[in-house]
C-alpha positions in Angstrom: 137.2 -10.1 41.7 134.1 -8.8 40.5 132.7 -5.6 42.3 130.6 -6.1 45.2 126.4 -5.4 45.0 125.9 -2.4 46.9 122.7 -2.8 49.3 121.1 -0.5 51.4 119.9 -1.9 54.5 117.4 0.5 56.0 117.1 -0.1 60.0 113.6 0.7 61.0 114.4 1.5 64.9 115.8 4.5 66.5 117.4 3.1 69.4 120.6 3.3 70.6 121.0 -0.5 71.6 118.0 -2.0 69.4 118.0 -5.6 68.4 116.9 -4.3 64.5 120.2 -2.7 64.7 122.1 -5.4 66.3 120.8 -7.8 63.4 121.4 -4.9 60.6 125.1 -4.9 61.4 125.4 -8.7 61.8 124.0 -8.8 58.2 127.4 -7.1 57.1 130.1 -9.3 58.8 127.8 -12.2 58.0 127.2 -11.0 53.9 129.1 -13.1 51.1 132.0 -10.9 49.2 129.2 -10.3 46.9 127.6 -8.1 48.6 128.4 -4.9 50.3 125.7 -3.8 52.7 125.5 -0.2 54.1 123.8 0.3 56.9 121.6 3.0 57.3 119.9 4.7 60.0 116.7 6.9 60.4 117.6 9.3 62.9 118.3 12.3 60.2 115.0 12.3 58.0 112.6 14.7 58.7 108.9 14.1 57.9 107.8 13.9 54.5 105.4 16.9 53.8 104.5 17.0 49.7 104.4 20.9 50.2 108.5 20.8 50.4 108.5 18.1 47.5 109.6 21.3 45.1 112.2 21.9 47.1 112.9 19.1 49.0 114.9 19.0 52.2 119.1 18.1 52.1 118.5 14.8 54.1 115.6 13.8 51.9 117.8 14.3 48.5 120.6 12.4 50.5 118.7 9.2 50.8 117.3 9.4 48.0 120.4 9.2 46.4 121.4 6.3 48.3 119.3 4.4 47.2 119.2 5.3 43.7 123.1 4.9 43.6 122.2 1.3 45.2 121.4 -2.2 44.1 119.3 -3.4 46.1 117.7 -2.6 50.0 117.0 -4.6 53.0 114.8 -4.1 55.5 115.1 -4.9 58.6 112.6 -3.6 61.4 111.2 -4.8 64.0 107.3 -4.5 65.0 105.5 -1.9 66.7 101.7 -2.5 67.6 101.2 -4.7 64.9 102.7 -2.5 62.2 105.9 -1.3 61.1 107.6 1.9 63.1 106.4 5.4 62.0 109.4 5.9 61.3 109.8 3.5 58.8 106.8 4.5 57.2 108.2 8.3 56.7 111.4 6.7 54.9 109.4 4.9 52.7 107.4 8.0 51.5 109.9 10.2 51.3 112.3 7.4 49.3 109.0 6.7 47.4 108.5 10.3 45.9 108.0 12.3 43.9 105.2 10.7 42.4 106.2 8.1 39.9 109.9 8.9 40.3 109.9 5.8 43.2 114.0 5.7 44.4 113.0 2.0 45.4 112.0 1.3 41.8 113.6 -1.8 40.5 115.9 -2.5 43.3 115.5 -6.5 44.6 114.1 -6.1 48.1 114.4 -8.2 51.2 113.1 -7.5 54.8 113.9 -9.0 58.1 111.0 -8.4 60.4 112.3 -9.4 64.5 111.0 -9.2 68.1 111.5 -10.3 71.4 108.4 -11.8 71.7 107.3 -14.8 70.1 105.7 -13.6 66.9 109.3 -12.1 65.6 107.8 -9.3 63.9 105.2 -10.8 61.3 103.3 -8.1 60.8 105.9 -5.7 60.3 107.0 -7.8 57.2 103.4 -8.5 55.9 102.9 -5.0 55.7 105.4 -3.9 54.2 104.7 -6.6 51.7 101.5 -4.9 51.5 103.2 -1.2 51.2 106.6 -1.8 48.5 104.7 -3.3 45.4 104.2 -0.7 43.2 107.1 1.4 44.2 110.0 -1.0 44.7 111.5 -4.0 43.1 111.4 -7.4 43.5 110.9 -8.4 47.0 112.2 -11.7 47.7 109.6 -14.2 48.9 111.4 -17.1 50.0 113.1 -17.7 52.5 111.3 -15.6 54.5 112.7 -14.7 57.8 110.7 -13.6 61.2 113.2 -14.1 64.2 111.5 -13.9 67.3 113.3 -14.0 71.1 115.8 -12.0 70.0 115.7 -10.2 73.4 118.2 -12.3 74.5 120.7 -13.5 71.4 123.0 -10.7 71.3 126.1 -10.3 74.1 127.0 -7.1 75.7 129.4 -6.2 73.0 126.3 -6.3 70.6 127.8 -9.8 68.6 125.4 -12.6 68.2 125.2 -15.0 71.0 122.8 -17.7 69.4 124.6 -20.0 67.0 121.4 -21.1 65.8 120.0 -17.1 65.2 123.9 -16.7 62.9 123.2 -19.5 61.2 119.6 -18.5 60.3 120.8 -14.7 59.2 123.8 -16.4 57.2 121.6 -18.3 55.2 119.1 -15.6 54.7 122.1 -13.0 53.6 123.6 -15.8 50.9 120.1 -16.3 49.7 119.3 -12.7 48.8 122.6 -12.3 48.0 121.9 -14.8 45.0 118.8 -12.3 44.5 120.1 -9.6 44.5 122.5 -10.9 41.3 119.6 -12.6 39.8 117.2 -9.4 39.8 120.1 -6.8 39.2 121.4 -5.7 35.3 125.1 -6.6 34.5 127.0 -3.8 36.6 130.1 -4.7 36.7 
């Protein structure tokens, strides 16, 4: 068997027991063999200041290298007052520079916006359709994928208790899956 794509799937919520997170790690039992998604967390970045850019900090260089080592990355976030989390936003610079040297460059993209309210994030994933061009890849445009009421869809174990939410993330994941090969050089 071929080797897997290696995606990093950037979770843009700090806490604990969050649904983004619940949904990030769903992603990965849910993903074709085609795919291997690493999930990664925010909780270790410190914020980006272009005065340390000469030196920059261990945890910056770290994900940096993630996703440079990476084929792909997937967002998944969910949406705070009508934007995407701050903290989100301080990945994305500090994976973005130094100035033309973009670790996002080239990689397919997907993002998975959620909430528990009705809207399921869809400002979250405009803007950050507004923020990636120009210093990531490809971002996949269809399907697009805003899952709303997820409040209540996961158990207390974390797994997915809506059939019809699995369903909806399994067919997202085989899509960009097919992405992910189309937009990616031979690597393997």
């Amino acid at each position: 068997m071929a080797t897997p794509y290696n995606v990093v799937v950037i979770v843009g919520s700090l806490r604990k027991e969050s649904f983004t997170l619940k949904i990030a790690n769903a992603l990965t039992k849910l993903a074709p063999n085609t795919l291997k998604l690493n999930v990664v967390t925010l909780h270790d970045i410190s914020f980006f200041n272009q005065d340390l850019e000469a030196a920059p900090p261990a945890d910056w260089v770290a994900f940096r290298e993630k996703l440079q080592k990476s084929n792909g990355v997937l967002f998944v976030t969910p949406e705070y007052n009508r934007s995407i989390p701050g903290v989100l936003k301080n990945a994305i610079d500090v994976g973005s520079r130094p100035y033309g040297k973009s670790s996002f460059n080239g990689k397919p993209t997907g993002i998975v916006s959620n909430a528990p309210g009705t809207l399921g994030g869809v400002n979250a994933a405009k803007h950050l359709q507004q923020i990636l061009p120009g210093i990531a890849g490809p971002i996949m445009q269809q399907p697009e994928i805003y899952l709303n009421g997820v409040g209540d869809a996961f158990d207390e174990k974390g797994e997915i208790g809506k059939e019809s939410l699995q369903k909806l993330l399994h067919q997202y994941i085989v899509a960009f899956a097919a992405f992910v090969e189309k937009y990616t050089p031979i690597h393997r």
